[in-house]
C-alpha positions in Angstrom: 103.7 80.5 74.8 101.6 83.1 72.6 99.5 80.3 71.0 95.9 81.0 71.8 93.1 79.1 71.6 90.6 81.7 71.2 89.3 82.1 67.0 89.8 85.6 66.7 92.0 86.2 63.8 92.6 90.4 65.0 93.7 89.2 68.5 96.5 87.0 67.2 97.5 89.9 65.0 97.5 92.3 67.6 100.2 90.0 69.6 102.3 89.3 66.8 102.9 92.9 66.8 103.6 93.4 69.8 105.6 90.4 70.7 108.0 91.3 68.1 109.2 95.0 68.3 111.7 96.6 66.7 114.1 96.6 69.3 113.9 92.6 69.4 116.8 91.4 69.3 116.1 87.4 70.2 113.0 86.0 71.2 111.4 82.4 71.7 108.5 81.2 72.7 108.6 77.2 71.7 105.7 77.3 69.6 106.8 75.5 66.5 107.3 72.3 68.2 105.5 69.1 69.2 104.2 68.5 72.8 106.5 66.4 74.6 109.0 66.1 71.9 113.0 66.4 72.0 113.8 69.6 70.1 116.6 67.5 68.6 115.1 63.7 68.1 118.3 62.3 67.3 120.4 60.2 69.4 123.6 61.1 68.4 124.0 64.5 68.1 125.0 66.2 64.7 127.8 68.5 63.9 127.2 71.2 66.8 123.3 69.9 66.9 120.2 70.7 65.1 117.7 74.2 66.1 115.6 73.4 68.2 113.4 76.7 68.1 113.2 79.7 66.0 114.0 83.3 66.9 110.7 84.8 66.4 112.5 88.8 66.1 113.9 87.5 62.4 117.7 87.7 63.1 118.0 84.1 63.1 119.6 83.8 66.4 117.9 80.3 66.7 118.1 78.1 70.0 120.1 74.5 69.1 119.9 71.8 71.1 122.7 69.0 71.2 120.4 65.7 71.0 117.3 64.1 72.1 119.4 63.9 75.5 121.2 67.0 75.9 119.4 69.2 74.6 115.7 70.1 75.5 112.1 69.4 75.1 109.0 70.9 74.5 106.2 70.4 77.4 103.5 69.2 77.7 100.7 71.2 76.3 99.6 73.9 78.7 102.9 73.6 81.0 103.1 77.6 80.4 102.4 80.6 82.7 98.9 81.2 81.2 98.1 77.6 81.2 98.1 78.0 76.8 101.0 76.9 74.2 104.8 74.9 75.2 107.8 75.9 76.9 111.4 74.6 76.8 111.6 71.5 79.7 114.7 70.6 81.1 115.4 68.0 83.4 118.9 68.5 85.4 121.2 67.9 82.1 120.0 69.4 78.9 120.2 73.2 77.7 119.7 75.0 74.3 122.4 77.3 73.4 122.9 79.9 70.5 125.6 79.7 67.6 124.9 82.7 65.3 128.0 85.0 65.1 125.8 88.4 65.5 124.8 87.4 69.1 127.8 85.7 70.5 129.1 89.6 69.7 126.3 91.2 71.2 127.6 94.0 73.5 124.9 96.3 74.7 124.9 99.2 76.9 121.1 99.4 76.8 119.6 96.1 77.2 116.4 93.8 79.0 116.4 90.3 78.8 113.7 88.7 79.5 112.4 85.0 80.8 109.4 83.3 82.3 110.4 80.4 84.9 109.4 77.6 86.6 112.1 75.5 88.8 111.1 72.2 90.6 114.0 72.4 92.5 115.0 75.6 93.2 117.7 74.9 96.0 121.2 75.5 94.9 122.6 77.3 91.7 120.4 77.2 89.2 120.9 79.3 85.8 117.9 80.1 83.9 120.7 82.1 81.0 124.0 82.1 81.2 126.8 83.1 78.3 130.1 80.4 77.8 133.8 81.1 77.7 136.1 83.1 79.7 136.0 87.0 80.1 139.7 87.4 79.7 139.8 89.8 82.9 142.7 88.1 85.5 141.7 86.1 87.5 138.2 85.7 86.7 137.1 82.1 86.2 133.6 83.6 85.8 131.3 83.8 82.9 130.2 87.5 81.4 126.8 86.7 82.3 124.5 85.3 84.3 120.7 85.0 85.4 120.4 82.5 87.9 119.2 81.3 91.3 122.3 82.2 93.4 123.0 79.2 95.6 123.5 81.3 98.7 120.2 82.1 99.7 118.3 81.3 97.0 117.4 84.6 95.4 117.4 85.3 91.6 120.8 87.0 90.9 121.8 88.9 87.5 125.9 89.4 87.3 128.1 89.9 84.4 131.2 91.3 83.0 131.8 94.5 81.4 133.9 95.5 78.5 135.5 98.0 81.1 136.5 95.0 82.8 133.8 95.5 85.6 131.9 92.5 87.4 128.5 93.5 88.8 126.1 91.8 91.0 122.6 92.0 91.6 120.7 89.9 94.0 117.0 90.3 94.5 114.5 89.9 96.9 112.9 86.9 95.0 113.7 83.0 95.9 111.6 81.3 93.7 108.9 78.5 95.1 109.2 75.1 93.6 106.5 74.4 91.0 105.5 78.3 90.6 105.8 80.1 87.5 107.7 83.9 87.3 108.3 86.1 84.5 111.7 87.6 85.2 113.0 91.5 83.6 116.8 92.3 83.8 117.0 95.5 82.5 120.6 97.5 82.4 120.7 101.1 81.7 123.5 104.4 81.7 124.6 103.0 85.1 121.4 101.8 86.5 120.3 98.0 86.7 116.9 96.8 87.9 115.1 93.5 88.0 111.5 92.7 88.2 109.1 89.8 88.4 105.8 89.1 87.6 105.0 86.4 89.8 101.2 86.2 88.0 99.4 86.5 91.3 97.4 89.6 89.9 99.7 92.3 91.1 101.6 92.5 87.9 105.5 93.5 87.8 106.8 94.4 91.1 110.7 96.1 91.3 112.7 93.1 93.2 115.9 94.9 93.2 118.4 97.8 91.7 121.7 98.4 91.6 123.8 101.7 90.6 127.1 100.7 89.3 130.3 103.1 89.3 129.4 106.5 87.1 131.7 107.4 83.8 132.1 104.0 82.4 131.4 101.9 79.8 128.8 99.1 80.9 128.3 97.4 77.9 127.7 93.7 78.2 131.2 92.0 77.6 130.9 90.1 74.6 132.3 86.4 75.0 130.7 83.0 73.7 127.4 81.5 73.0 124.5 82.3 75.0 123.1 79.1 76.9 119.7 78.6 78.0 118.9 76.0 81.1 122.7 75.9 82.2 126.1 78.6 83.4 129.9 78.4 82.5 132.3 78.5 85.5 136.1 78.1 84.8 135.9 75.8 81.4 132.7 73.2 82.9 129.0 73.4 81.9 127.0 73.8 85.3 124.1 75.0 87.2 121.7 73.2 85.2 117.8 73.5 86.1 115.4 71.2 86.7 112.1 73.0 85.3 111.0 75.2 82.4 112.0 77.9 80.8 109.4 80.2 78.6 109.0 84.0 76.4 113.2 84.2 76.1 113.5 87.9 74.9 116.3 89.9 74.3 115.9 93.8 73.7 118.4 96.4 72.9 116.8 98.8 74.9 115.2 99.4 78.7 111.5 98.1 78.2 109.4 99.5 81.2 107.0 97.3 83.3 103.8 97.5 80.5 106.3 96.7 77.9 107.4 92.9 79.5 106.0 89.9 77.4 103.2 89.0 79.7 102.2 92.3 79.9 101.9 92.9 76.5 100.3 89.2 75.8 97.6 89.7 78.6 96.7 93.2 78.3 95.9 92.1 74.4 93.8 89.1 75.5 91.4 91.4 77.6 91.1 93.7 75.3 90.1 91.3 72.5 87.3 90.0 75.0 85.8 93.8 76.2 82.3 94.3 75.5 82.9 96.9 72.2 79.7 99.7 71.9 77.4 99.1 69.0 
């Protein structure tokens, strides 16, 4: 989504850094493809699919997609929060999904993932990222993770599993609109999580919800399968898929604050880049 239009060679430099830092652990933005393209344009699929975008943080932690059914497409040009670039369209049946060994074991205790949004039905369960297999605690027919529309009211939920065994859940005080775009911050910390949204109505990241979980224990993420982008995992099925798009997929291994969120970062660049400098 951070293809710009403008021709000013410091600007794109300026958020290249900071769209990339050090803490980055996975990050796409689906600007290497082809408006309104499959990012696999086979019909049959190929041994466990093709990548369909890069991880931009240089771990390789690429996003695959299945075919030129299953998996997803790039939009339309403009179809982005800041009406500039592509983003990942699915349409009810297709998700990307990650394969790389190093983040199927990621297990954080410090961590913010990050997505922007847009659902055109948001009604029901609808999982923006989700992470396959079973937890191996008993009983649970859950997956370890989950950030999704919950189904009940409507409200964007973040719940997973912890290496302790734990299962948290944290539902917020945002139910999406159909059509509108959201930049969404799950951020998990000592025994602290939070979520905020940007809902880029000019107010910026507003706190949507927070949840202290039981002190003295490990939180750490609990590491299971791949992670899976459009789409959940419940009790063996792929389900919960969205009808919208998804856009800036970051993962961090540490608790970003509000001025530290993609859009933040990516705006606050662009207006500088365009203020009057003295002469």
């Amino acid at each position: 989504m951070q293809r710009l239009t403008y021709p000013i060679a410091p600007l794109l430099a300026l958020i290249l850094s900071v769209a990339v830092p050090a803490a980055t652990i996975l990050h796409y933005d689906f600007e290497d493809g082809t408006p309104e393209t499959p990012m696999n344009n086979f019909p049959v699929t190929q041994q466990n699919g093709t990548v369909g975008t890069v991880d931009l943080s240089g771990n390789g932690y690429h996003m695959h997609a299945w075919d030129d059914y299953w998996g997803p497409w790039f939009s339309a040009a403009g179809d982005t929060p800041t009406g500039t670039g592509l983003s990942s369209v699915h349409e009810g049946h297709n998700d990307g999904y990650t394969l790389a060994d190093g983040i199927r074991a990621w297990s954080p205790s410090t961590w913010t993932i990050e997505v922007s949004f847009k659902l055109n039905d948001p009604d029901g369960w609808r999982t923006l990222i989700g992470r396959d297999d079973w937890t191996g605690i008993a009983g649970d027919v859950a997956a370890a993770f989950y950030l999704q529309s919950n189904g009940e009211n409507n409200a964007m939920r973040v719940t997973f599993a912890t290496v302790s065994g734990e299962r948290y859940f944290l539902d917020s005080s945002l139910i999406p609109a159909a059509g509108q775009w959201y930049h969404l911050a799950a951020v998990g910390e000592g025994d602290l999580i939070e979520m905020y949204a940007d809902s880029f109505d000019g107010y910026g990241f507003q706190k949507i919800g927070s949840l202290t979980m039981t002190p003295g224990v490990n939180h750490a993420l609990r590491p299971t399968g791949n992670w899976t982008f459009g789409r959940g995992w419940h009790n063996g099925n792929f389900v919960d898929h969205i009808d919208g798009n998804l856009d800036n997929i970051r993962f961090s291994d540490v608790a970003l604050t509000t001025d530290e969120f993609i859009p933040s970062t990516f705006l606050s660049a662009r207006m500088r880049a365009h203020t009057p400098q003295p002469r």
